[in-house]
N, C-alpha and C positions, 0 to 999 in steps of 0.2 A: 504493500500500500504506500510507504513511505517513497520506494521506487517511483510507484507510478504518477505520486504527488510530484517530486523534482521535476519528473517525464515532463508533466503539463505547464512548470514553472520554466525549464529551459524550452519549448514550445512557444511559447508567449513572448518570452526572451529574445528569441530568433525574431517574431514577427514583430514586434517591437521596434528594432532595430534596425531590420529590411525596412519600414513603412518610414522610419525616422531619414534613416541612409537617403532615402529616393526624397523625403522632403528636402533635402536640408542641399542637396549636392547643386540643387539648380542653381539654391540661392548662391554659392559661391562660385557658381561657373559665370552667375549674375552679379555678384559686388566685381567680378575681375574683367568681366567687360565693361562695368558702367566704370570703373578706373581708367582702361583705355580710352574707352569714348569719353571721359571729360576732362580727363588729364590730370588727374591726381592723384600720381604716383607719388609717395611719400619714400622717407627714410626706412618707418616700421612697416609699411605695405611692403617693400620693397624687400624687408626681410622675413616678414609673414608668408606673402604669397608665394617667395622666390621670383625669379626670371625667368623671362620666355623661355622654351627650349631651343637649343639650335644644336647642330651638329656640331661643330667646333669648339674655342675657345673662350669665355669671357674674360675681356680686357679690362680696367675699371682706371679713368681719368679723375683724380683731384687735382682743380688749381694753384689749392690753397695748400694742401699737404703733402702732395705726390712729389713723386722724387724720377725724374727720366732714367735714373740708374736701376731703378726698382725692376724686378718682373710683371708689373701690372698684371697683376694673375688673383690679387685680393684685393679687399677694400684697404688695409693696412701697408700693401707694396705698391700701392698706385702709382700709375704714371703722372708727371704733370700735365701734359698737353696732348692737345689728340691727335695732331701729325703723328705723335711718335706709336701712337698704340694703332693707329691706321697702320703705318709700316710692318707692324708686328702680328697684322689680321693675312690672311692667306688667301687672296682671291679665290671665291670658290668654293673653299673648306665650310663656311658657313658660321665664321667667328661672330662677336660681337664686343660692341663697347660701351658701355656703360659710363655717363657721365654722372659724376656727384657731385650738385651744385645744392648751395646751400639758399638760392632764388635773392640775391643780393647783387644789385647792378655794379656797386664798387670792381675794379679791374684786376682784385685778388683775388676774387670769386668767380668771376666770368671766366669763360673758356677765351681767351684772346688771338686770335688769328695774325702774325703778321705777312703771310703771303695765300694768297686763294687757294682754297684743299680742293687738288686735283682730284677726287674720286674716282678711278677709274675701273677699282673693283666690283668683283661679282659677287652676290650671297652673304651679302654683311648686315647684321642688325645694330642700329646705334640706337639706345635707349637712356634719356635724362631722368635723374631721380631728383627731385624738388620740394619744397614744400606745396602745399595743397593748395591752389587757389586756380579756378579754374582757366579763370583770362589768361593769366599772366605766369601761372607756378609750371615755370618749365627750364629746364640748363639751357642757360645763355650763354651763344656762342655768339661773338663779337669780334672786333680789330681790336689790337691793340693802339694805344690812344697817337702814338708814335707813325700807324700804320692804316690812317685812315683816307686813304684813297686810291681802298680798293673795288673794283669795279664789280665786284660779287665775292661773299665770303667762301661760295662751294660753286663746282663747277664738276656738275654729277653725270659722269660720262657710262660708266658704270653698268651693269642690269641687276635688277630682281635683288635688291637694297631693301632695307626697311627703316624708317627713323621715326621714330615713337617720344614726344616730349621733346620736342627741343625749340629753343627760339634762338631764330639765327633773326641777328639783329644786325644791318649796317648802314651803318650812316657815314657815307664818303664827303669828300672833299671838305671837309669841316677843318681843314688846316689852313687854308686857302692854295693849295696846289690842287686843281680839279684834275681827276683823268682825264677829261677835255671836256669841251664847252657842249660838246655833241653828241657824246659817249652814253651809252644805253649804263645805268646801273639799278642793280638789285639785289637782292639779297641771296636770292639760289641761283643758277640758270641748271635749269633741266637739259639734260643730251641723250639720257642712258634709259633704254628700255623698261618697262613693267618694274619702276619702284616703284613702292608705299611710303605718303607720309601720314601717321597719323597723332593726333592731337599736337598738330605742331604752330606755331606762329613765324609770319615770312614777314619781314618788318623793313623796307625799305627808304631814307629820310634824307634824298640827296639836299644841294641848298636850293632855295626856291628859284634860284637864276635856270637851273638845269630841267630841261621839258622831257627828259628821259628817264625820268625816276619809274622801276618798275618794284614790286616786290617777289616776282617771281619770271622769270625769262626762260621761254618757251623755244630751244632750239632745234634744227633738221636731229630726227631720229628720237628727240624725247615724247616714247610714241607707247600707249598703254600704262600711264601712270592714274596711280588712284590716291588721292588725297582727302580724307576720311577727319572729319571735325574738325577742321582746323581755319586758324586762325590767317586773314592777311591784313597791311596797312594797321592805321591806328587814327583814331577820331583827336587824339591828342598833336600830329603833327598835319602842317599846313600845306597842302599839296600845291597851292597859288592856280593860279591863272594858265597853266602849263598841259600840254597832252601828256600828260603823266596819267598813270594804270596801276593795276592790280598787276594782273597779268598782261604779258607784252610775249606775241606769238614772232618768233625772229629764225624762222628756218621749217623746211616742209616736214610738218609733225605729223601726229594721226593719234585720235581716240586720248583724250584725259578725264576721267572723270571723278570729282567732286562731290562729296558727301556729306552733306548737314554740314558744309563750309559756314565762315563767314569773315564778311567785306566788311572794312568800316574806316572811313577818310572824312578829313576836316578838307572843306576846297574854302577859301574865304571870297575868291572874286574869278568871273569868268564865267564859261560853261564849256571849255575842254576839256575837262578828265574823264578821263571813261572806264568803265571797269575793265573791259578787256581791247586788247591795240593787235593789229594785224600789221607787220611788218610790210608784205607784199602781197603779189596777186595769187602767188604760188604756195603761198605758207602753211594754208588749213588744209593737211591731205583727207584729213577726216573730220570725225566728229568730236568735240567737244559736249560732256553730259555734267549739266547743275544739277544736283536734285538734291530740295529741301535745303538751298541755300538763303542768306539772306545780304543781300546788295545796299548798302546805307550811306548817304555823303551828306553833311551839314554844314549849314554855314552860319555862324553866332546872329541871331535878330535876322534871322530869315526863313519862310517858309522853305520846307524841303520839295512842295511839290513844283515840277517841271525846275529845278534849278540849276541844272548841267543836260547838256543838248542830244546825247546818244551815250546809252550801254555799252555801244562797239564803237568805235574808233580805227581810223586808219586808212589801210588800204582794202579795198572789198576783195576777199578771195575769189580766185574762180570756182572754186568747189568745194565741198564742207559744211558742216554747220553746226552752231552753237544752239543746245536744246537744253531747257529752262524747264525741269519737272516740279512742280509748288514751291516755287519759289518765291519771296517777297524784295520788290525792286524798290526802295527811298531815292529821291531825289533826281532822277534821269526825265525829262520830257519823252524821251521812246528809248526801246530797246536798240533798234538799227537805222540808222539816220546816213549811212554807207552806202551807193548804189542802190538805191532802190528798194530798202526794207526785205529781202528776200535773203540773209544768212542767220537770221535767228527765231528760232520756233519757241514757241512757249503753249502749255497746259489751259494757259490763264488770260484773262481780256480775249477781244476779239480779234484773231488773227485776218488777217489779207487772205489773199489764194496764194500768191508767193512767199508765203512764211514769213515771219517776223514778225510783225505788231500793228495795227493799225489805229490804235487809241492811245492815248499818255497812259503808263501801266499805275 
C-alpha cells in the first residue's frame, strides 16, 4: 500500500513538472527574444541567459579594461579594441565578438575607431552588452576624437554577419578638415551580402554645410540584408536645408529589408531631406521592403504635416521598388515626388495605377 501511495505521488510529480516545463519554457524563449527585439541586453542578462550560439570562438572587447596583449577569450582577458579581436575572428569559422560597454559616451568607454573597419569577413556575430534603455543602451562605436573625419566608421564588405546592439555613431568633419565638401558620409556603408542588423542604431551628424550626410550607405552588391528594430538618425541633430537621408542607395543593390525600423530627424528649414536618396538610374536592382516602420522629421514651432517635399529623393531608378507595409510617414508632403510617383508602393492612402502615392500620406 505504502508502494503504491509513492507510485501515485511520483505520478503527479512527473505531470507536474511536464505541464510546468511546457508553461514556463515559452516564457523564456519569450523574455530572450523580446531582449533582442528591444535591445536590452544587460551585464546580468548577459550572464543569465549566456550568448548566442555560434560555431566558433567568442572574442570579448573592453575599452576601458582590456588589454590588446590579453587573449580576448574572457571577460577578464579582454581585448581593448575591436580591430584587434576582428583580426583574431577566422573568416568563416563562425567566431564572435562581444563588446562590453558600460552605455557612457565619455571616449574611455566608447569603442573609438581611428581608421574605417574594413569588414570583409564571412560568418561573424558582433554583439554589445549595455545597460538597458531601449533608444539609446547599446556599445558605442565611435572615432576617436583625434580621428574625426572619417567618411564611415565600417565598411561591410563581408557576407552572412550579424550585429546585435550596437550604435555606430559618427560625426565627421567636426575638426574643421572635411573629407571634402562633396563626399557622401555615414555611419555604415553596406557592400557584403545577406547581413543582419538587429536592435542597432546608424547615427550619422556630418556639419550642416555638407548635403551628403547619410546614416546608412547602400553600395553595388549590399544585396539581401535585413535590418530588424532598429534605430536610424536622431531628432536631436539638425539635418539643415540639405538633400541629406536616412538611407543613400550609391551602387546597383537588390532586396533590403526592414523591420519595425525607425526614422527620426530634426530638419529646421527647407524641404530636401528625404528618407531614402537614389544615387543613379541604375542603382535599385531590386526591391527595397519597410514593414511596420515609422518615418518622422520635425521642425521646432512647426507643423509636421506636408513639411519636406518627397520620401525619395534623387535620381529615379529605372527598375525597382521601395514597398511600405503599415507603415507611419510624419512630415513628407508625398512618398515619391521622382519621375512621376511610380517607385514607391504603399499598403496605405490611395495609391495611383503606377505605384507610389497619390494623396499627402
Amino acid at each position: 500500500m505504502k508502494k503504491y501511495f509513492l507510485f501515485i505521488i511520483l505520478c503527479f510529480s512527473l505531470l507536474f513538472v511536464n505541464v510546468y516545463a511546457q508553461r514556463v519554457s515559452p516564457q523564456l524563449i519569450g523574455r530572450y527574444v523580446n531582449y533582442m527585439r528591444n535591445a536590452n541586453l544587460t551585464q546580468s542578462d548577459f550572464s543569465g541567459m549566456g550568448l548566442p550560439k555560434i560555431a566558433g570562438t567568442w572574442y570579448y572587447v573592453d575599452a576601458h579594461d582590456g588589454n590588446n596583449s590579453y587573449d580576448g577569450k574572457t571577460i577578464a582577458t579582454a581585448f581593448a579594441d575591436i580591430a584587434t579581436a576582428y583580426a583574431a575572428c577566422t573568416s568563416g569559422r563562425g567566431d564572435g565578438i562581444v563588446l562590453l560597454s558600460r552605455t557612457i559616451s565619455g571616449t574611455s568607454y566608447s569603442f573609438n575607431l581611428t581608421t574605417r573597419l574594413a569588414w570583409a569577413k564571412y560568418g561573424i556575430t558582433m554583439i554589445g552588452v549595455a545597460s538597458p534603455n531601449v533608444y539609446f543602451g547599446r556599445a558605442r562605436v565611435t572615432h576617436s576624437s583625434s580621428c574625426d573625419s572619417l567618411a564611415s566608421l565600417m565598411l561591410l564588405s563581408g557576407w552572412n554577419n550579424t550585429f546585435i546592439n550596437i550604435h555606430f555613431s559618427n560625426n565627421p568633419e567636426n575638426d574643421g578638415d572635411p573629407v571634402s565638401a562633396t563626399a557622401q558620409v555615414s555611419a555604415v556603408q553596406l557592400a557584403g551580402n545577406r547581413n543582419t542588423f538587429i536592435g542597432c542604431h546608424f547615427y550619422c551628424a556630418a556639419q550642416s554645410a555638407n548635403a551628403y550626410k547619410s546614416d546608412l550607405e547602400i553600395r553595388a552588391s549590399g544585396n539581401e540584408t535585413r535590418f530588424i528594430d532598429c534605430f536610424f538618425g536622431s531628432s536631436s541633430y539638425d539635418a539643415g536645408n540639405n538633400a541629406a537621408c536616412w538611407i543613400y542607395i550609391n551602387g546597383a543593390a537588390a532586396q533590403q529589408f526592414f523591420d519595425n525600423c525607425t526614422f527620426l530627424q530634426q530638419v529646421s528649414s527647407g524641404t530636401a531631406f528625404g528618407a531614402v536618396e537614389c544615387g543613379g538610374a541604375t542603382y535599385l536592382n531590386g526591391v527595397q521592403i519597410y514593414k511596420d516602420c515609422t518615418f518622422a522629421c520635425w521642425r521646432a514651432n512647426t507643423s509636421c504635416h506636408q513639411l519636406l517635399a518627397s520620401w525619395f529623393i534623387g535620381t529615379k531608378p529605372n527598375t525597382g521598388a521601395m514597398c511600405l507595409q503599415n507603415c507611419l510617414v510624419v512630415g513628407f508632403t508625398a512618398l515619391d515626388a521622382t519621375g512621376g510617383n511610380d517607385r514607391v508602393f504603399t499598403n496605405q492612402g490611395a495609391s495611383n495605377a503606377a505605384g507610389g502615392i497619390g494623396v499627402t500620406p
